[in-house]
N, C-alpha and C positions, 0 to 999 in steps of 0.2 A: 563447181557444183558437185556434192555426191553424186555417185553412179546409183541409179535407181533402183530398180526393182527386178532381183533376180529370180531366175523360175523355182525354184524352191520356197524363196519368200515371198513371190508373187503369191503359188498353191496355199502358204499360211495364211496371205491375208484375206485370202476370197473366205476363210473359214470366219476370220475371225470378222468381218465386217457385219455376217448376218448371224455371231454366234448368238447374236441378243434379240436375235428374230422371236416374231411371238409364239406362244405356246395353244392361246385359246381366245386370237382378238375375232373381233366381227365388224364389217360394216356394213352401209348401207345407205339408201338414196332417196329421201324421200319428196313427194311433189306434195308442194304447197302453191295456193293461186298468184302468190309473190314469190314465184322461185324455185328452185329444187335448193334440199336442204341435204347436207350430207353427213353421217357421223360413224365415227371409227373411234375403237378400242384399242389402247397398247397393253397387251397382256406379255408378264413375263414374272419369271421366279427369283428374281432377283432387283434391287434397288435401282430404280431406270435413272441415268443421270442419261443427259443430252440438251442439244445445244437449239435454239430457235432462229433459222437464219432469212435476212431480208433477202435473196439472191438475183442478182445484177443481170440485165438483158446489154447486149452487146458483148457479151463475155466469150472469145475462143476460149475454147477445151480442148482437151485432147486424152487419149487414152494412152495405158500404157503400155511399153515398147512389147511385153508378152503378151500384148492381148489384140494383135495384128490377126488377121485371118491366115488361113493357110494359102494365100495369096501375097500373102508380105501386106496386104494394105492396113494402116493404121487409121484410127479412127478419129477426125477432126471436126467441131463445130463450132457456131457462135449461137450463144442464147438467143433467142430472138423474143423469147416471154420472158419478166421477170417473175420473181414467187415468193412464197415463204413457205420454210419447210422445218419438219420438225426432224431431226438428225439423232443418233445412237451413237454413232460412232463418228461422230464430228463434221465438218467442211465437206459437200458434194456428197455424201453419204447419205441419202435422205431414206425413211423410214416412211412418208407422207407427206404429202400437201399439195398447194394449189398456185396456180398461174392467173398472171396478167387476163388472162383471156377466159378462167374460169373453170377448166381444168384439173379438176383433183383425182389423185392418184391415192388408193391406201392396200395397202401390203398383206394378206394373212399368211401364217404357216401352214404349208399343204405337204405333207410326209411322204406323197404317195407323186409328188411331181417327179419328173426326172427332165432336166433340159438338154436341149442339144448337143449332140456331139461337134466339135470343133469344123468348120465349114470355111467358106470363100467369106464371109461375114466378120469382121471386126468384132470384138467382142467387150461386152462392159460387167464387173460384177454387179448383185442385185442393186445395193443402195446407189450406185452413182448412175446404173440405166432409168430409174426411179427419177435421179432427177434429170438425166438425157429427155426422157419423156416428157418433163415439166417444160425443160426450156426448147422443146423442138414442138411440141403439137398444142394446139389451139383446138380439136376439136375430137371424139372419138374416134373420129373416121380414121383422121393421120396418129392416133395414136396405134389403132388395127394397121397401119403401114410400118410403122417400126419394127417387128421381128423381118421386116425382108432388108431389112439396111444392117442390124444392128444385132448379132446372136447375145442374148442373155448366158453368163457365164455361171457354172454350175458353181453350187455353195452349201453349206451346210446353216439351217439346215433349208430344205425345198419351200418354195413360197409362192404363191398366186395372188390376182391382183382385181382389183375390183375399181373402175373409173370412169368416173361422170361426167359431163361437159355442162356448159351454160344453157343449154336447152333443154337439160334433164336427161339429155341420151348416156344409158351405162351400158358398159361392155364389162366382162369378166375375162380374165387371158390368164390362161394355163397354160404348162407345157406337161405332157402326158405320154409319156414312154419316148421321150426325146420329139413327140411334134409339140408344134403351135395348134392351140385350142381355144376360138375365142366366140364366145354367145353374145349376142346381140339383137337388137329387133324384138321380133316375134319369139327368139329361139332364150330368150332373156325376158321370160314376165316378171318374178320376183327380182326386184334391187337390191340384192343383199345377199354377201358373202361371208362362210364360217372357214371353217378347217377340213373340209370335205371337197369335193369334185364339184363344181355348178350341179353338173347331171345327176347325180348321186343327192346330193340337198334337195334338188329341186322334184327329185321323184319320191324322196323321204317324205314332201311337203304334201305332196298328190294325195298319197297315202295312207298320211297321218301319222307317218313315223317311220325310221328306220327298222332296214331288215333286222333281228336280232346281230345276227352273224358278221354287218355290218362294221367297219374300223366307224366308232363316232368322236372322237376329242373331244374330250369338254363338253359334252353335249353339241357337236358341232350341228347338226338337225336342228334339234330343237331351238339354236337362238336365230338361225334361219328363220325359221319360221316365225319369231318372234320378232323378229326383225321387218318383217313382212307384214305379219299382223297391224301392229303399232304404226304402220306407215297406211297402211289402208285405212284405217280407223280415224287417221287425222282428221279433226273437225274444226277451223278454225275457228267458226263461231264459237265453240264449248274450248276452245284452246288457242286463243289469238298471241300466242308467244310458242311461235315454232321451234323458238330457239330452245326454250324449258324442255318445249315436248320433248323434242330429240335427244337430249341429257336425260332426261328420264327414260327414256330408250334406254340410252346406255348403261346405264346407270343401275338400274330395276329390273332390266329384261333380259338383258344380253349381257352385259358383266362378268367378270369370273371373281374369284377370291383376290385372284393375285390382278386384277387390271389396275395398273400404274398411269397413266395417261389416257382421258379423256375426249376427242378432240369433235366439235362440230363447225361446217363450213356453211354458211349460207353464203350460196355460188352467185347468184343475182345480185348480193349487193358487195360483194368480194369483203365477207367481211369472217373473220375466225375469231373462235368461242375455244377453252381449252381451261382443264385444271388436271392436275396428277393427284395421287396418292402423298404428296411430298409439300404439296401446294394447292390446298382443292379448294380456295376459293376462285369465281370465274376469273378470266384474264381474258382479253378483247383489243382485236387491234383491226382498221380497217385500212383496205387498198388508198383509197383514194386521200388517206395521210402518209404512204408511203413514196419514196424516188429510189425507184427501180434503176436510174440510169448507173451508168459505169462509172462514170467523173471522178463519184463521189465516193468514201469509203466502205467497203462491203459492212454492215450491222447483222449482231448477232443478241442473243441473250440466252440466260441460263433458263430451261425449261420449269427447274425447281424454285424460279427465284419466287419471295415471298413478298407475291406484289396481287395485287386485284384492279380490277375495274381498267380501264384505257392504259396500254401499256407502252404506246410506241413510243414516248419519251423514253424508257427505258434501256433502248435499245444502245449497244455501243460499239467502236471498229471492233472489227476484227483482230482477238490475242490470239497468237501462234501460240503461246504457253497453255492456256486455257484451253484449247481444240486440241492441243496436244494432250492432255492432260486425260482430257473425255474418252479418246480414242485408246489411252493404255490402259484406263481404270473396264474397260469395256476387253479388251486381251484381260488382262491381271485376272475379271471375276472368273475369267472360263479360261485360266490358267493355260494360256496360247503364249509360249513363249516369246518373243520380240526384245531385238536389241533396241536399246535406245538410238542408234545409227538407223536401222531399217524403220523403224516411226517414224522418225524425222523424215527421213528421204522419200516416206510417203505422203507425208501433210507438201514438203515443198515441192513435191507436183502438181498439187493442185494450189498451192501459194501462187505457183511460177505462170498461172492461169489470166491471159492480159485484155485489157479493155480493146474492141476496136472502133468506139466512136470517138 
């Protein structure tokens, strides 16, 4: 087997994994009398290619060999949820999504984060803690226990996270001049996250707007707020298709120029709604037609593909070529150098990733 991943191209790849992080995405959470409903934006300046993947419960992982804590301990798990998730830069690199247990996870760009410095903690970059998170926690609570197991590894560029469980409970988790920052409860009224601080949105919102002198992204405030609105507002009588609503959320409200992928979760009945800029009619696929187990070959599909209506027939194994492909066309646009030897040697660590039922 190749020798994996060295500390200089380890440093290259934490950049390049989140170099297609977003620019000006939004999510958010909303409650319906059947369910909490969830919807996220992928915004980004460039053509989003990425891959859709079924991912397997029983699965060891493992991190790698530089991303041990400053205790030598290296990081090892088994999935115990499976998911589907939607990928930028290919295999275990997740960008969003949701679990077995109803868990969803979505990502925005925050400029002003800074994460920890290097500790007794194991460490994962953004997209594969993303899906550490999927396949370890079943409910808010244990996803707020993860930063004391698991340090988030610093990346370009900085990013925060907004995530809901089956009961409708959301947490937002930031890291803020190297701490863990996480609202919840009472301290979490509004569901919904932009490109700003929780704190900072959610006192723009009190107020009716940002201080002038204020950093806003995109209007990062204002689709807070709109995001907020639109979910208060739900009336299912006058709106008995949550799922439309919420896409017009997106869509209408909160949007930017550049949003490339679309995605809505309705957590209650595990089922996902999604179109891009590439492919914008809906595409839908439900849990309870998918097998989560290991046995069987990990499935995947192309995010672009030019499909509608019920998708999981579509789904196919897993090509090494293919993920490969995703992950250098994602280097190449943001011109990050990488050998064809060092891409490789990173898809098959996570290739080398084995079933234990």
């Amino acid at each position: 087997m190749r020798k994996l991943v060295a500390a200089p191209f380890y440093l290259l790849l934490l950049i390049c994994l989140m170099a297609g992080s977003s620019r000006a995405c939004t999510c958010f959470c909303m409650d319906t009398p059947n369910g909490p409903i969830y919807g996220s934006n992928l915004d980004v300046f460039f053509p989003a290619d990425g891959l859709v993947f079924i991912n397997q419960r029983g699965m060891e992982k493992r991190g790698f060999p530089s991303q041990s804590g400053t205790h030598g301990e290296k990081l090892t798990w088994i999935s115990k949820y499976g998911s589907v998730t939607f990928n930028t830069a290919g295999r275990e690199v997740a960008f969003g999504g949701m679990n077995e247990a109803g868990l969803v996870v979505g990502g925005m760009q925050f400029l002003k984060s800074e994460f920890p410095e290097p500790d007794k903690r194991p460490a994962l970059p953004v997209g594969i803690w993303v899906q550490y998170v999927l396949d370890t926690c079943g409910s808010v609570e244990e996803a707020i226990l993860v930063d004391s197991k698991v340090r988030i590894e610093d990346s370009i560029p900085p990013i925060h996270f907004l995530i809901a469980d089956a009961e409708g409970k959301c947490i937002s988790i930031e890291w803020i001049d190297g701490e863990f920052v996480c609202h919840a409860g009472d301290s979490l009224p509004v569901k919904a996250m932009s490109n700003m601080s929780y704190t900072r949105a959610l006192a723009a919102f009190k107020r009716g707007g940002p201080r002038w002198w204020w950093s806003n992204p995109g209007q990062s405030a204002e689709r807070f707020a709109a995001a907020h609105s639109r979910s208060q507002s739900y009336d299912p009588a006058a709106e008995p298709d949550a799922i439309s609503y919420a896409f017009d959320t997106l869509v209408k409200v909160v949007s930017a120029p550049h949003t490339k992928w679309s995605i809505v979760y309705d957590i209650a009945k595990r089922e996902i709604w999604y179109g891009t800029v590439r492919s914008r009619a809906l595409k839908h696929l439900s849990f309870k037609n998918l097998d989560f187990s290991c046995e069987g070959p990990l499935l995947m599909l192309d995010v672009n593909a030019q499909l509608e209506g019920d998708i999981e027939k579509f789904f196919t194994p897993y090509d090494h070529d293919i993920n490969l492909k995703v992950f250098r066309i994602l280097c190449d646009r943001h011109k990050i150098e990488m050998s064809k030897e060092n891409a490789i040697g990173f898809i098959q660590h996570l290739e080398n990733f084995k079933c234990t039922q």
